[in-house]
FITIGU-920560 format. One record per residue (C-alpha): chain; x, y, z; residue in one letter. Coordinates in steps of 0.2 Angstrom, whole numbers. Layout:
N
A,X,Y,Z,A
...
***
This chain:
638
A,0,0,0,X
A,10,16,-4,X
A,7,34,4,X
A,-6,40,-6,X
A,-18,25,-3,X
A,-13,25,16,X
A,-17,43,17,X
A,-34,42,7,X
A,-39,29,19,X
A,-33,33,36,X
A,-40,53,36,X
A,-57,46,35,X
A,-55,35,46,X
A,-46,47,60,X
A,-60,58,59,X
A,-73,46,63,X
A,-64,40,77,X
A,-58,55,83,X
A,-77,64,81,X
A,-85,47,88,X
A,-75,47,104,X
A,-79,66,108,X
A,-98,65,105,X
A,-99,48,113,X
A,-105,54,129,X
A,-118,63,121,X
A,-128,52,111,X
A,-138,46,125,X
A,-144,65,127,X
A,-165,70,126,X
A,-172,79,114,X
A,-171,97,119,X
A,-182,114,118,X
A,-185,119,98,X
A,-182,98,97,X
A,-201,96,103,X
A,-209,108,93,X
A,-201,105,75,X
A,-199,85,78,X
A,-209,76,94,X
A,-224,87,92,X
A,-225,84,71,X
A,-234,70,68,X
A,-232,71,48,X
A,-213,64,52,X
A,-218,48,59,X
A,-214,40,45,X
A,-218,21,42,X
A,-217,17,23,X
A,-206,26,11,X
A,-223,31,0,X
A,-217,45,-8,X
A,-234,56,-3,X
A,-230,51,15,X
A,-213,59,12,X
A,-217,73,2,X
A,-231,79,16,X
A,-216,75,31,X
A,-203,86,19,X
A,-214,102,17,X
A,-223,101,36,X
A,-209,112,43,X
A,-214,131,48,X
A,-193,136,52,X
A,-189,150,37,X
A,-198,155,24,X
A,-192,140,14,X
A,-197,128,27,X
A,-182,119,27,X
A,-191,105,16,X
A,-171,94,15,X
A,-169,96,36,X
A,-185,91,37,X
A,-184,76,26,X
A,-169,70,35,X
A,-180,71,53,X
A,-193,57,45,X
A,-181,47,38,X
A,-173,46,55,X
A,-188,40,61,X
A,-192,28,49,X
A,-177,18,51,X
A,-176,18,71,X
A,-194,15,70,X
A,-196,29,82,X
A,-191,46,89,X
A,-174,39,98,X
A,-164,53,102,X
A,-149,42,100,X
A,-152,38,83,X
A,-156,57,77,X
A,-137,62,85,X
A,-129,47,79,X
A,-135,55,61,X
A,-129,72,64,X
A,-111,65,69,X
A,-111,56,54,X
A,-115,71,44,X
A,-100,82,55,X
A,-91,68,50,X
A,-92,69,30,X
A,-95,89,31,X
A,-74,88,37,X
A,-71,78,24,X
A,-78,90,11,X
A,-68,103,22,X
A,-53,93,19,X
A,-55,91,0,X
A,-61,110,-2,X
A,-44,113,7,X
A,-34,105,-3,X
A,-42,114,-19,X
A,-38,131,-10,X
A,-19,126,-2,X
A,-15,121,-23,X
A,-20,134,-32,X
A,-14,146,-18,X
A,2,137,-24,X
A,-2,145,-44,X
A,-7,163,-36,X
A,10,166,-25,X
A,21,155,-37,X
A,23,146,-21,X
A,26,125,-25,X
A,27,124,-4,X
A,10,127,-6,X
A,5,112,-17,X
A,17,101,-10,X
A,11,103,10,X
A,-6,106,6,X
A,-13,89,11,X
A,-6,95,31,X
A,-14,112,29,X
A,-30,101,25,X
A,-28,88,37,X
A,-24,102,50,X
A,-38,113,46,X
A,-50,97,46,X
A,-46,89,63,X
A,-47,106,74,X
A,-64,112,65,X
A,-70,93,68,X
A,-66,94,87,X
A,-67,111,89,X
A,-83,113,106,X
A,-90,126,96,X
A,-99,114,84,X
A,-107,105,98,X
A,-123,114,97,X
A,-125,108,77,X
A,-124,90,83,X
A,-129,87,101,X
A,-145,100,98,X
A,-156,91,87,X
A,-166,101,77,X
A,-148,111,73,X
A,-145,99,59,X
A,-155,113,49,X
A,-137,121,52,X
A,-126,105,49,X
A,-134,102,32,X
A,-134,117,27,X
A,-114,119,30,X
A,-114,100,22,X
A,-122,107,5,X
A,-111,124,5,X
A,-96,114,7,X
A,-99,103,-7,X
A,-108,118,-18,X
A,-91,129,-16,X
A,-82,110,-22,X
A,-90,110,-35,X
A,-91,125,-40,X
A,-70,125,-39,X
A,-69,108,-48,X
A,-77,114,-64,X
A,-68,133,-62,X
A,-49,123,-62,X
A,-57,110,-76,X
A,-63,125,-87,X
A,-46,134,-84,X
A,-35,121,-87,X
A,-41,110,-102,X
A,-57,117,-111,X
A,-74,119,-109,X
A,-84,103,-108,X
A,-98,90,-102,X
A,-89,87,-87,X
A,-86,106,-83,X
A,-107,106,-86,X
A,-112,95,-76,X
A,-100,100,-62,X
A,-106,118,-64,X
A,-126,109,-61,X
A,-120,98,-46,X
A,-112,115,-39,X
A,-130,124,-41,X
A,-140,108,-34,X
A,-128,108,-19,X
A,-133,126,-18,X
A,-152,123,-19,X
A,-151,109,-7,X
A,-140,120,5,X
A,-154,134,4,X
A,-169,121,7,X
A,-159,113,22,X
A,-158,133,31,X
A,-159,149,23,X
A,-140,155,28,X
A,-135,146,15,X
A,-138,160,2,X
A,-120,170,6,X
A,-113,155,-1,X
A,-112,163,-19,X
A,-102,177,-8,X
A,-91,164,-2,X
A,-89,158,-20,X
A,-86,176,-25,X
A,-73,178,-11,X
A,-62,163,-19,X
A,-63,171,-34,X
A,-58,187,-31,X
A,-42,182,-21,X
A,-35,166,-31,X
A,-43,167,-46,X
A,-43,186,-47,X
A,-28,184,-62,X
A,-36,170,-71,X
A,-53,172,-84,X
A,-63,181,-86,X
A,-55,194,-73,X
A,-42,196,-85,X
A,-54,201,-97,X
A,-61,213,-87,X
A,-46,221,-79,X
A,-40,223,-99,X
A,-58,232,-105,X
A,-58,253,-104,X
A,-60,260,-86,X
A,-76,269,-92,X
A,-81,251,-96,X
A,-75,247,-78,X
A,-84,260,-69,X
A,-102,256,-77,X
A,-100,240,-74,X
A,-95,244,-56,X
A,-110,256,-53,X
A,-121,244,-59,X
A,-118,229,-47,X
A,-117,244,-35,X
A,-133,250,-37,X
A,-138,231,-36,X
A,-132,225,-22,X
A,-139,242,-13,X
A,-155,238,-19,X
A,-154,220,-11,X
A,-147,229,4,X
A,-163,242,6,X
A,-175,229,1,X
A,-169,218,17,X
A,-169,230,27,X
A,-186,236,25,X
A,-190,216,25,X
A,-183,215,43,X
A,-188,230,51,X
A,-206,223,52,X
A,-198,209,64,X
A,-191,218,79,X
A,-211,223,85,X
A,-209,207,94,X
A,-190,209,100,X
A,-184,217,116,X
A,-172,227,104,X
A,-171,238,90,X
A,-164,236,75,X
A,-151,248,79,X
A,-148,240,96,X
A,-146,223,88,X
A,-134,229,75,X
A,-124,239,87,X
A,-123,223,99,X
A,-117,211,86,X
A,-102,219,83,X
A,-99,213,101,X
A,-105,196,95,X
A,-93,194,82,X
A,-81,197,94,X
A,-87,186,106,X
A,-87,172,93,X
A,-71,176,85,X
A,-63,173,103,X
A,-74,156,105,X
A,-66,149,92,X
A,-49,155,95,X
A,-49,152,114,X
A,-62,141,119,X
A,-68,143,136,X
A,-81,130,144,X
A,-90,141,156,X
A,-92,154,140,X
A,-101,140,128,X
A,-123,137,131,X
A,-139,137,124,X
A,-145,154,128,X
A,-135,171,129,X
A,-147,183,136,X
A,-134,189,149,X
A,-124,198,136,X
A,-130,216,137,X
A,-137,229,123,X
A,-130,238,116,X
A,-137,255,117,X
A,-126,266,107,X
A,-108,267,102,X
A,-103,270,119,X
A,-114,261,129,X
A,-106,249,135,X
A,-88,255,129,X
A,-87,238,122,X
A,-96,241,104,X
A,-85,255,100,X
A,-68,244,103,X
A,-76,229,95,X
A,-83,239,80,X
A,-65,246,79,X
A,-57,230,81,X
A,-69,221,67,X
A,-63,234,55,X
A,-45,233,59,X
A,-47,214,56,X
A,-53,218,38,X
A,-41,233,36,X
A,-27,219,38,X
A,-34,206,29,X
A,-36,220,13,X
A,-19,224,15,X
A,-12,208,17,X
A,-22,200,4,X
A,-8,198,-9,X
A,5,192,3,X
A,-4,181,12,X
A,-21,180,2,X
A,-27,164,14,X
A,-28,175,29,X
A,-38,187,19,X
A,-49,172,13,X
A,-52,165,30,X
A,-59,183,38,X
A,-70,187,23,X
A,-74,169,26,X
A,-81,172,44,X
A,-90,190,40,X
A,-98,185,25,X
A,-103,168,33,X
A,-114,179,47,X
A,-122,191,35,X
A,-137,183,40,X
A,-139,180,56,X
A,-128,191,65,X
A,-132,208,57,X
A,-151,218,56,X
A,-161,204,56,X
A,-172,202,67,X
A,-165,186,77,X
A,-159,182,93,X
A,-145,190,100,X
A,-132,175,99,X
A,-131,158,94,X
A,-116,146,96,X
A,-123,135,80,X
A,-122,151,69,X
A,-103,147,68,X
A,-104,129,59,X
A,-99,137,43,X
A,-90,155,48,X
A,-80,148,59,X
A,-69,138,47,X
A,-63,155,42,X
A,-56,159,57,X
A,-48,141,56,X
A,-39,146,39,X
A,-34,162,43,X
A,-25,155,59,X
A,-17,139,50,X
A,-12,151,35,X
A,-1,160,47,X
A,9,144,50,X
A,22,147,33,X
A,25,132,23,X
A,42,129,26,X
A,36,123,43,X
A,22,113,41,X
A,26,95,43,X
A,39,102,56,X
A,41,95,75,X
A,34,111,84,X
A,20,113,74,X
A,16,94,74,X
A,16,98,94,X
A,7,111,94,X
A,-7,106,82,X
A,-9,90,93,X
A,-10,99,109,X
A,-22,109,100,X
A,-33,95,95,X
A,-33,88,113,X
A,-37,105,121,X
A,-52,107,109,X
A,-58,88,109,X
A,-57,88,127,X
A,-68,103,130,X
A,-81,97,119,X
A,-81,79,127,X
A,-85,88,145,X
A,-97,98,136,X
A,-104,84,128,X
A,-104,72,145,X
A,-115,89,153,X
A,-129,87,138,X
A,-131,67,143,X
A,-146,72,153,X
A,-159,86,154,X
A,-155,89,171,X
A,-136,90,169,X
A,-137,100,155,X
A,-149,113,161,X
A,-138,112,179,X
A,-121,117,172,X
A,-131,131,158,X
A,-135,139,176,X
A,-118,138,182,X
A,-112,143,168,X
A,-121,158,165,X
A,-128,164,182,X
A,-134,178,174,X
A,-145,173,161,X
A,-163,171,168,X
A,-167,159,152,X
A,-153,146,160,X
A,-160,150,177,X
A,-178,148,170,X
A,-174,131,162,X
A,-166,124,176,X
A,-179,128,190,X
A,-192,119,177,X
A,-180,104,174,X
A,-179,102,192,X
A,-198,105,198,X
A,-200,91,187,X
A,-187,82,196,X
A,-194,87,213,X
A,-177,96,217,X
A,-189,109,225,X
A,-177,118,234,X
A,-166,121,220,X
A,-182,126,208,X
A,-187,139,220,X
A,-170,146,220,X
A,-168,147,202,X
A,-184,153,198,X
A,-178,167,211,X
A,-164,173,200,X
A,-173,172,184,X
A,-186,184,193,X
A,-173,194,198,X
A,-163,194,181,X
A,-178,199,172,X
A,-191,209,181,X
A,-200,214,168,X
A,-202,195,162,X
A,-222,189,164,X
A,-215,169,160,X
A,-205,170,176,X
A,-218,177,188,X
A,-232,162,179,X
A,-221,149,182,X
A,-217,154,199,X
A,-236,152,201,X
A,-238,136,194,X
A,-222,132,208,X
A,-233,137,222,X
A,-249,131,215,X
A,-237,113,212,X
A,-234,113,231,X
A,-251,118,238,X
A,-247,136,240,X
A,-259,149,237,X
A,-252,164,225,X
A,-251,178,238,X
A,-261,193,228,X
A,-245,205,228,X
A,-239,192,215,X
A,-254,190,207,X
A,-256,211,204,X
A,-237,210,200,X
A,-238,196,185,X
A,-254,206,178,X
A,-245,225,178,X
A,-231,216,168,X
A,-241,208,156,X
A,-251,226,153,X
A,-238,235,153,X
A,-221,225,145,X
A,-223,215,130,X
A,-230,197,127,X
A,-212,187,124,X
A,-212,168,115,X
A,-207,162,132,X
A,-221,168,141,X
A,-233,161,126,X
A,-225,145,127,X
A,-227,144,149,X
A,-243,148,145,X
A,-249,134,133,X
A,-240,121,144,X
A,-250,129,161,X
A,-265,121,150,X
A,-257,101,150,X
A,-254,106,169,X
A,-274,107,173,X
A,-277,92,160,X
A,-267,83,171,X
A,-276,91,188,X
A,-260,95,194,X
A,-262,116,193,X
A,-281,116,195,X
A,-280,130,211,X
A,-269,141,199,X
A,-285,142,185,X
A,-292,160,192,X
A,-276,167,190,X
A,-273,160,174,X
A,-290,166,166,X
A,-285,184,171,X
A,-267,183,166,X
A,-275,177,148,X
A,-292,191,149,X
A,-275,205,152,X
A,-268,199,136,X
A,-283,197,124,X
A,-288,218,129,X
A,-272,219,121,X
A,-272,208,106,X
A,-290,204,105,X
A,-288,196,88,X
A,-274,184,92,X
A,-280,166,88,X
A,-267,158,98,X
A,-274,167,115,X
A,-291,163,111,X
A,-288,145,109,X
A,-280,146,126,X
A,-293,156,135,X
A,-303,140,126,X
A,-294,127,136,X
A,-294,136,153,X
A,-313,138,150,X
A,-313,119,147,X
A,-304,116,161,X
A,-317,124,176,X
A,-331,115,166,X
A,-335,132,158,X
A,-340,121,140,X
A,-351,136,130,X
A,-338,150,134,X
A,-324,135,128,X
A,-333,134,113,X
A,-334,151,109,X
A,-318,157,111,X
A,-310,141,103,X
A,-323,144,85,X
A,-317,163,86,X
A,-297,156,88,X
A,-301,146,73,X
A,-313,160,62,X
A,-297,173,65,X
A,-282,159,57,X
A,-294,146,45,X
A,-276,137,44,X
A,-275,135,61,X
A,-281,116,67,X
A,-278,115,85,X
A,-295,127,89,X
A,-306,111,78,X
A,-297,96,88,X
A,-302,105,106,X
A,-320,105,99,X
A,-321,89,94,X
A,-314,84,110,X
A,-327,93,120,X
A,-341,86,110,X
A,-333,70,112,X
A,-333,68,129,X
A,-350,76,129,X
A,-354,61,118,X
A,-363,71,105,X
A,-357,63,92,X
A,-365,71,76,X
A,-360,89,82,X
A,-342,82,83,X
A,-346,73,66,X
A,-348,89,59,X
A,-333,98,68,X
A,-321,84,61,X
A,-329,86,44,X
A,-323,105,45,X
A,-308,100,51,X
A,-305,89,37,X
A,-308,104,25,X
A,-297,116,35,X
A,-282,105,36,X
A,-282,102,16,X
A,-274,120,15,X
A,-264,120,31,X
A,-247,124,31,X
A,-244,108,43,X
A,-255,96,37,X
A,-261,83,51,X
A,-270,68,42,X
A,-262,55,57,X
A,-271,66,72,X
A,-287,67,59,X
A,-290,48,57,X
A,-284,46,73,X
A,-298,56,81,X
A,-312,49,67,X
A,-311,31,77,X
A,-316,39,92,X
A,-333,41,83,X
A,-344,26,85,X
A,-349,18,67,X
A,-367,18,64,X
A,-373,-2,64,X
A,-385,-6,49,X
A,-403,-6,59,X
A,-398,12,64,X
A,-395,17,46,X
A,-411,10,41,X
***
């Protein structure tokens, strides 16, 4: 077996092994958080033939982006066909796999970069050590902790197939750039250029992010290709010629520019922040990232960054005008550098341009450690271009690049050992982060369902405290008490109904308050319905035409026996939002257990009808529930 062979066999192999032993711990994790709601509570994913309707329907029932996601969502329902359920194991074992074959994709669009950066300086060092750049680069972006997030968080796979697809867009899209350049146009050159736009598509429908990879593309064009066709072509036309052409794409690209700004400015009525306050702060982000990826720090990595303060101006905290300063800089030197050390400038322009989505005036959350699954490969090249050729395959480096690895792999082992469990991993985002009140929050309803009381207590405290103005906190300090026998003194009561009058209505609030309605399904929150129905009467004088309220203030009703006022409020959730299903099934139910069977005929006729044009269709749910309606026997029909 000669060199070549050996290598081609054992970098594959290392990487599986090496990412294997790292996420080990973690495959027995739980489904987590956004887990539930796109995967366990989306019945069109339960998958049991591979009939293409069945996976057509389980491909576009996704409601993430406005492209749905349709390939992510795919890859959920085939996980569940072949484990023949939703086992967590079997849906992280997937998204290692896919890390696994996403470094390998690095590795080979590595090697494509390392060789023709070996034609652009002239450079054969470059050509001949470019398989360690590769394998390098490959191993500390595979171990690196920041990834863990894309693996060990379910639904993230979104994220890890949209980085898979990029990766093997941008390949390619470079095979069929050097194939064109260096022998002539062809079939082959075709049909690579069509694999690299179907890579593309499929990156797109897998998460939105994906469209800066054309950027990406343009990136490696303009600093390794930049001498080659048709650049040359353009850099010998008249500059008059130049400068049209220059205004034109100009004029473009600050059309897209104004079009998504005015697209995302609707967004932020339902943030904590402003645009401005968000753009301001991500320049801190960036920062914050960059560091995470060059110096990883356990206690710095979780699910939720809500302790990061706003930034309200470019002052305040000092912090935005050093890092905004210090992005700039970055890119000033990259610029500058570009022709003597035009990977550096690749890998920076890599990580900005990589977070032009979610880190900039779009209307997202602050911070998400998952947003660096493709940026932070940039960081990685920039950092192993500094390394100069000559000492690549030397002792030192070797050394280093181990004790690298080991640092890295190790961190996102322990991280991956804290995610085995719910309760571990909600304990250590606590510790971790003292002052976020989402961490705190999580943990105190971790370990109320544990019946850790004392801890629950304390960490609903804190979240309180963190967040005053946060109604979800206060409601499920309620449902603590009412969980233990305690009566809600009224000072808390007036408290949670000034800040729901008087702050906004946040997603975690909505979402404590649709699972308060499971609570008195199950009895166990009965004492807490009086407050509840306030709490909910508080919200609808304030969006009175919000469906999603109305369906709770259905439930509640339901709950105290209060059928007719159920009724009503549950037909108006449904008459304000046709498309939305969940009003019709509480219905039904109701006449159900009323036994008033041709009422509830009639109800799962409409919803039939109803769930023909709904975005998440639920024909399982619907036959379901059609059984529960006795057949007619034959005397009765005649």
């Amino acid at each position: 077996m000669n060199s070549t062979t050996s290598k081609i066999i054992l970098i594959p192999l290392a990487i599986f092994i090496l990412t294997a032993l790292i996420y080990w711990p973690g495959i027995k994790g739980p489904f987590l958080f956004d887990d539930a709601t796109n995967i366990l509570n989306n019945s069109t994913l339960e998958v049991r033939t591979l009939d293409p309707s069945n996976l057509y329907i389980a491909a576009i029932s996704g409601d993430a982006g406005p492209l749905k996601r349709p390939v992510a969502m795919l890859s959920f329902a085939l996980n569940y066909y072949f484990a023949g359920s939703h086992l967590a194991s079997a849906y992280k074992i997937t998204n290692i796999i896919i890390l696994c074959i996403s470094a390998l994709l690095l590795f080979t669009l590595n090697l494509q970069l390392f060789k023709q950066l070996a034609i652009t300086t002239n450079n054969p060092k470059y050509h001949l050590n470019a398989f360690w750049y590769a394998t390098i680069t490959c191993i500390i972006w595979t171990s690196h902790p920041i990834n863990l997030t894309s693996v060990l968080y379910i639904v993230q796979r979104m994220t890890s197939l949209s980085t898979f697809f990029s990766l093997g867009c941008i390949i390619f899209y470079l095979s069929a750039r050097n194939h064109w350049l260096h022998h002539a146009a062809s079939w082959r050159v075709i049909s690579l250029f069509i694999a690299s736009i179907t890579s593309l598509l499929l990156a797109l429908f897998s998460k939105e992010n994906a469209v800066v990879t054309p950027l990406l593309i343009l990136l490696i064009e303009l600093i390794l290709y930049l001498k080659e066709k048709p650049w040359s072509h353009i850099q010998k036309a008249p500059k008059q010629l130049q400068l049209i052409g220059l205004g034109i794409l100009t004029v473009f690209f600050l059309g897209i520019l104004l079009w998504a700004i005015d697209y995302a400015s609707g967004g932020f009525n339902s943030r904590p922040f402003t645009m401005l306050e968000r753009v301001l702060t991500e320049s801190r982000i960036l920062c914050f990232y960059i560091s995470l990826i060059l110096i990883p720090r356990i206690n710095s990595f979780g699910l939720f960054h809500d302790d990061i303060a706003l930034s309200s101006s470019l002052f305040s905290p000092w912090t935005t005008i050093t890092s905004i300063t210090f992005i700039l800089g970055l890119l000033t030197i990259a610029f500058y550098y570009r022709k003597r050390n035009p990977l550096f400038a690749l890998g920076v322009g890599w990580f900005f341009i990589g977070h032009l989505l979610e880190s900039t005036f779009f209307p997202l959350e602050i911070a998400h450690e998952h947003r660096n699954n493709l940026p932070s490969i940039g960081i990685i090249i920039a950092a192993i271009s500094l390394i100069p050729a000559n000492l690549i395959t030397s002792k030192k480096v070797t050394l280093g690049v181990f004790f690298v690895t080991l640092t890295f792999g190790s961190i996102t082992y322990l991280r991956a050992h804290q995610w085995s469990n719910k309760l571990d991993q909600a304990y250590f985002e606590a510790i971790h982060h003292p002052n976020s009140p989402s961490a705190q929050y999580t943990y105190s309803s971790i370990a109320l369902r544990e019946g850790k009381i004392n801890e629950a207590f304390s960490a609903i405290q804190k979240a309180i405290a963190l967040s005053p103005t946060e109604a979800a906190f206060l409601i499920h300090f309620q449902r603590y008490l009412a969980q233990g026998g305690i009566e809600t003194p009224p000072e808390i009561q007036k408290k949670t109904l000034l800040i729901i009058r008087d702050y906004r209505i946040t997603p975690t609030s909505e979402l404590v308050l649709d699972k308060l309605t499971d609570c008195f399904a199950q009895n166990s929150c009965l004492r807490l319905l009086p407050n509840y129905l306030e709490w909910i009467e508080e919200i609808l004088k304030k969006k009175p035409n919000n469906s999603f309220y109305h369906l709770l203030k259905g439930k509640a009703s339901f709950a105290i026996g209060d059928e007719k006022t159920a009724i009503r409020h549950l037909t108006k959730a449904h008459s304000l939002d046709k498309k939305y299903l969940q009003p019709l099934f509480e219905i039904f139910n109701i006449h159900i257990k009323n036994k008033d069977y041709k009422k509830a005929s009639l109800i799962l006729k409409q919803l039939k009808k109803a769930n023909e044009v709904a975005p998440i269709t639920r024909y399982k749910e619907i036959i379901s529930i059609e059984n529960m309606i006795p057949k007619p026997n034959k005397s009765q029909e005649e």
